[in-house]
C-alpha positions as CSV (number, residue, x, y, z in Angstrom):
1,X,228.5,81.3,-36.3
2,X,230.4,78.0,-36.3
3,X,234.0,77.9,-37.4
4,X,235.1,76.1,-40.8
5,X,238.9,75.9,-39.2
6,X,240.0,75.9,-35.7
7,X,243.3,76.5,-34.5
8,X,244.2,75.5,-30.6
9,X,247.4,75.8,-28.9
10,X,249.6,75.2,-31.7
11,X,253.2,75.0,-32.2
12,X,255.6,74.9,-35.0
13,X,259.3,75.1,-35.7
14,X,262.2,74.0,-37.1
15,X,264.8,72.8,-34.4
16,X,265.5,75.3,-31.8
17,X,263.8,78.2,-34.1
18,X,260.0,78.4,-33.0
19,X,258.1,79.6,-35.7
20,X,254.4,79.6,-34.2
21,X,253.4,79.2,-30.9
22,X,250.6,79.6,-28.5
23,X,248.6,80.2,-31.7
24,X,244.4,80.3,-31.1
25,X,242.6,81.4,-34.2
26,X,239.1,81.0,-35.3
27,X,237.9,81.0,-39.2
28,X,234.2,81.3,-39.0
29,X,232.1,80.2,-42.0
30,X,231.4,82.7,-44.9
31,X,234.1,85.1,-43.8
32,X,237.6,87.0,-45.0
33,X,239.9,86.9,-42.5
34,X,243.2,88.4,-42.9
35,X,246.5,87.1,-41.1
36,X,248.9,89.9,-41.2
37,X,252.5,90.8,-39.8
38,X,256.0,91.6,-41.1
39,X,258.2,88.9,-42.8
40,X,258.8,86.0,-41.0
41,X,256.1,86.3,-38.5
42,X,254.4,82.8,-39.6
43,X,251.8,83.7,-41.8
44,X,252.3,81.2,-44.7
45,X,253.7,78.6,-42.2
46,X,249.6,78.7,-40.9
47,X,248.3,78.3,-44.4
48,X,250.7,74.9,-45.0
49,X,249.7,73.8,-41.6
50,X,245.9,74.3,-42.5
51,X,246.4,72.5,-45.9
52,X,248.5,69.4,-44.4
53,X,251.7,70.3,-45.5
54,X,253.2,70.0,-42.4
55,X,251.7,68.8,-38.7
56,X,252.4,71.2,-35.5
57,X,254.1,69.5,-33.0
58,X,251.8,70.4,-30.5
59,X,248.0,71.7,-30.3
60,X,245.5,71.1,-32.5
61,X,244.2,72.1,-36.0
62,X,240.9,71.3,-37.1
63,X,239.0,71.5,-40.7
64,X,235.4,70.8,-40.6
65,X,235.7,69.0,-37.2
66,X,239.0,66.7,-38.6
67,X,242.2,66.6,-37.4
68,X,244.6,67.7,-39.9
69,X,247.8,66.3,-37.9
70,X,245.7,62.5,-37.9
71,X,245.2,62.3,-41.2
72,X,246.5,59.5,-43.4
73,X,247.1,60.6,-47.2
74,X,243.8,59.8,-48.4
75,X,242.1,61.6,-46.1
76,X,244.0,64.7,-46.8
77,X,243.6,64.3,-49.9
78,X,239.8,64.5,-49.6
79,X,239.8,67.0,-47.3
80,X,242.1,69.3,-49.8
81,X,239.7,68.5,-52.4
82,X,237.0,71.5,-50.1
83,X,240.3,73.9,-50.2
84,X,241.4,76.3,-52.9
85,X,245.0,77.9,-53.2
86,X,246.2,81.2,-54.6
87,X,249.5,80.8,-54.3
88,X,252.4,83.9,-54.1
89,X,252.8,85.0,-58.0
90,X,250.0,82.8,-59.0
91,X,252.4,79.4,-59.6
92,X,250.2,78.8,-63.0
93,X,251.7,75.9,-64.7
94,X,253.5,77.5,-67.6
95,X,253.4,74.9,-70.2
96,X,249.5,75.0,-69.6
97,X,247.0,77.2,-71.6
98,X,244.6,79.4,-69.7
99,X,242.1,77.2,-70.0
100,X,244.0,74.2,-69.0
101,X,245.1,75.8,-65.9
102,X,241.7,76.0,-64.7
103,X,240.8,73.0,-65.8
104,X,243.4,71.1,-64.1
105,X,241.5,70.5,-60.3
106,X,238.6,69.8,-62.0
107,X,240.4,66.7,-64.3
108,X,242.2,66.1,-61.2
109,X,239.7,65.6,-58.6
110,X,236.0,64.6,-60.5
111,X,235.3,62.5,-63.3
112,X,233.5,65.3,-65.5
113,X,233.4,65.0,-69.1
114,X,235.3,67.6,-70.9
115,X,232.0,69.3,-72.3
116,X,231.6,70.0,-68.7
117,X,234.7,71.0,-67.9
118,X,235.1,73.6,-70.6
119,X,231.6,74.8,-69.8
120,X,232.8,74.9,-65.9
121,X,236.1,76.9,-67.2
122,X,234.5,79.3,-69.4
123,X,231.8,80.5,-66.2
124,X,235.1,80.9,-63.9
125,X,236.9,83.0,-66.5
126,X,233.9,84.9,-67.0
127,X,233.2,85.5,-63.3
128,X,237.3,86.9,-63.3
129,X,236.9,88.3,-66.8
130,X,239.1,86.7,-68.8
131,X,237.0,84.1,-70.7
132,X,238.8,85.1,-74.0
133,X,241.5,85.1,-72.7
134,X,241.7,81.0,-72.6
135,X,243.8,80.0,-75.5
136,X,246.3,82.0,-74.1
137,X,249.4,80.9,-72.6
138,X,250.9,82.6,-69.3
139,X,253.7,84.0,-70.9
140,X,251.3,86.1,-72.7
141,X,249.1,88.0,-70.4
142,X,250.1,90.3,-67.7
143,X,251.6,90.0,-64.2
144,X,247.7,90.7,-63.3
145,X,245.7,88.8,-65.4
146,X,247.7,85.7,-64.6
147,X,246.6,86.9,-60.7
148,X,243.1,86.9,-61.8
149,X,243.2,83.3,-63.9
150,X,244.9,81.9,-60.5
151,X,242.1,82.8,-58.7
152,X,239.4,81.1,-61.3
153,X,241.7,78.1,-60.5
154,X,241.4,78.3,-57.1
155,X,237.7,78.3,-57.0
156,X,237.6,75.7,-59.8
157,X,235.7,73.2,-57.4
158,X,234.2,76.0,-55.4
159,X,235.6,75.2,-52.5
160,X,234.1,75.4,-48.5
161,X,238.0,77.4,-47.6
162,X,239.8,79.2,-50.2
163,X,243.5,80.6,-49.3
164,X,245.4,83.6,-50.5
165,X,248.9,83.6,-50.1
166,X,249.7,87.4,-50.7
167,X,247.6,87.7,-53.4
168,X,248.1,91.7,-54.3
169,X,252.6,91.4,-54.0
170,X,253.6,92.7,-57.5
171,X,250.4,94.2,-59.1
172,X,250.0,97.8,-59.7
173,X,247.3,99.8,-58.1
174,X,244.3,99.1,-60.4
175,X,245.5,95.2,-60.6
176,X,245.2,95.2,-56.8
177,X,241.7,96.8,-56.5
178,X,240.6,94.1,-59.5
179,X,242.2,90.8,-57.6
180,X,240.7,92.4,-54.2
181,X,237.1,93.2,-55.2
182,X,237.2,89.5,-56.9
183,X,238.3,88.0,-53.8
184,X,235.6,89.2,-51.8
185,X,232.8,89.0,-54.3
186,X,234.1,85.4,-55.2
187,X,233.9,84.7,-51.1
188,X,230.3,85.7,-51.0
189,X,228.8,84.2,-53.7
190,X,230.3,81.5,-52.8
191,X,229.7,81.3,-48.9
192,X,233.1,80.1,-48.5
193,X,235.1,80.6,-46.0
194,X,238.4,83.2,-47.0
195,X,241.9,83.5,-45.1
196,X,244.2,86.3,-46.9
197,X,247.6,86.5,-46.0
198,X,248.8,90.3,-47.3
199,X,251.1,92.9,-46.4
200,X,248.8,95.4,-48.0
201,X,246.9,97.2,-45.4
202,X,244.7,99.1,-47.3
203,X,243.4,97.1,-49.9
204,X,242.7,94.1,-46.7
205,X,241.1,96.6,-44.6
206,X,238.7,97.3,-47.1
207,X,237.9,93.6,-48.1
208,X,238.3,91.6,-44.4
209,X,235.6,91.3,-42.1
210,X,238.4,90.0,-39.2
211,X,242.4,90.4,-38.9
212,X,245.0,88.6,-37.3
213,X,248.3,90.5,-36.4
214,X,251.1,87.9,-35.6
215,X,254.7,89.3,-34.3
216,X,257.1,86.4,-33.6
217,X,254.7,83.7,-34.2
218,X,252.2,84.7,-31.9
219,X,249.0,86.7,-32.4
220,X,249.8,90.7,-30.5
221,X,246.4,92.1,-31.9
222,X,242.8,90.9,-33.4
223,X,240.2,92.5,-34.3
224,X,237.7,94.2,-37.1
225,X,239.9,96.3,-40.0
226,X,238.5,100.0,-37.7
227,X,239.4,98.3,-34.5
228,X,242.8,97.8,-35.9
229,X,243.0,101.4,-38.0
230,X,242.8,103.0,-34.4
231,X,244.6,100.4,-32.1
232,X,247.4,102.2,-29.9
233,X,248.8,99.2,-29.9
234,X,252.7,99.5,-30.9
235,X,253.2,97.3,-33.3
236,X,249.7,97.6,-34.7
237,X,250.4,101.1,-35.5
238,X,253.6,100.4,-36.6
239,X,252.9,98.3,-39.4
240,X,249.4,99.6,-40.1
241,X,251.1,103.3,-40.6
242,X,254.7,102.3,-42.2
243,X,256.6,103.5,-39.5
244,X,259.9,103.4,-39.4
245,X,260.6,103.1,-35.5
246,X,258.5,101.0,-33.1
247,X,258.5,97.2,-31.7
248,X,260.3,96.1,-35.2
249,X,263.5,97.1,-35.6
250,X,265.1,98.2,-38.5
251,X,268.7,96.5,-37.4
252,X,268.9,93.0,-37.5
253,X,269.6,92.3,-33.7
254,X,274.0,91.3,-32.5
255,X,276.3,93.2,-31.7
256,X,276.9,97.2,-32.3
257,X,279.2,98.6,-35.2
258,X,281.3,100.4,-32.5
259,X,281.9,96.8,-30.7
260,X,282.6,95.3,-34.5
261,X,284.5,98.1,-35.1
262,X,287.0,98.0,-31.7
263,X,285.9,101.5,-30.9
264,X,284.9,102.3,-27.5
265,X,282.4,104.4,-26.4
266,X,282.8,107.8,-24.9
267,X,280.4,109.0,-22.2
């Protein structure tokens, strides 16, 4: 199956602090692939780099066959026009009604009349169940159903890529399984192509057709949600079991408290 996004050989950081590097991923079209790891691995930093926020400074990243890092501003703006974003906490625009927050990529990037817009609004909404829910303002629904109007934003234009930036940080257990079953259901109806970045192992393993783990910036595992459930490798099981000791440490790394302290150590 050919590959909506392409990352070769990339590398990323911010003076001497490498963020990303070595990094080889695949997105292939019409799947969910998760990118997991702890905080600070590089997850988001892939998303920005796929969407043109930033360039790598070395390797390549490739969306539909273009060159993210060689494009001018108009052609990323096209380009971002295929891609959907649900960022962390939603980001709805708060001075914005329901409706108008779905509306907004669609008055931003076509010349539809408004009796198609609100008729294009009104099928998202239903498709995330909150069609009467439109003349509301953020500030009135819950942590959840602002999740789930984010997302009808995000595939306002039904985009070829749609990103999740931690989409299930902050909702309670039923508001997770909602925003996850949406997320894949929205994916393949679609046929877009899906890259979740999530902490939450189980409600990814059960949506995620591929997963990424990256450690440091660089991928230490890939491979099918099972493949990953019984991986014996360290850090894998680490994270995917909540365990305390292993590969990450729960000190930040520096000196001891003995050596901070001027005590010596007795054999």
């Amino acid at each position: 199956m050919p590959n909506l996004v392409e990352i070769r050989d990339v590398q990323f950081g911010y003076g001497d602090r490498i963020i990303l590097s070595e990094l080889r991923m695949d997105f292939p079209r019409g799947k969910l692939i998760a990118v997991m790891g702890g905080s600070g691995s590089g997850k988001t930093t892939i998303l920005r780099l796929i969407g043109g926020q930033i360039r790598a400074q070395r390797g390549s990243v490739k969306v539909e066959t273009q060159e993210i890092g060689e494009l001018d501003t108009q052609g990323l703006y096209a380009i971002r026009r295929k891609m959907g974003m649900l960022f962390q906490h939603g980001a709805l625009f708060t001075d914005l009604s329901v409706f108008d927050n779905v509306a907004f990529p669609m008055r931003e990037h076509t010349n539809l009349s408004e009796s198609m817009i609100r008729d294009l609004v009104l099928l998202k909404l239903q498709a995330v169940g909150l069609r009467n829910a439109a003349s509301l303002m953020p500030s009135e629904i819950s942590g959840g159903m602002a999740r789930r109007v984010a997302l009808a934003r995000a595939v306002a234009l039904d985009p070829q890529l749609i990103m999740y930036d931690e989409p299930f940080a902050g909702l309670d257990p039923i508001s997770m399984g909602v925003a996850a079953n949406l997320i894949r259901n929205l994916n393949d109806a679609l046929g877009s192509t899906s890259i979740l970045v999530s902490h939450d192992v189980n409600e990814t393993f059960a949506i995620a057709d591929y997963v990424y783990f990256l450690s440091k910036g660089k991928i230490v595992a890939q491979g099918t949600p099972e493949e990953m459930r019984i991986s014996s490798d360290p850090y894998v099981k680490q994270f995917v079991h909540a365990e305390a000791d292993g590969p990450v440490p729960f000190h930040y790394p520096g000196t001891s408290l003995q050596e901070d302290l001027g005590l010596e150590t007795r054999a």
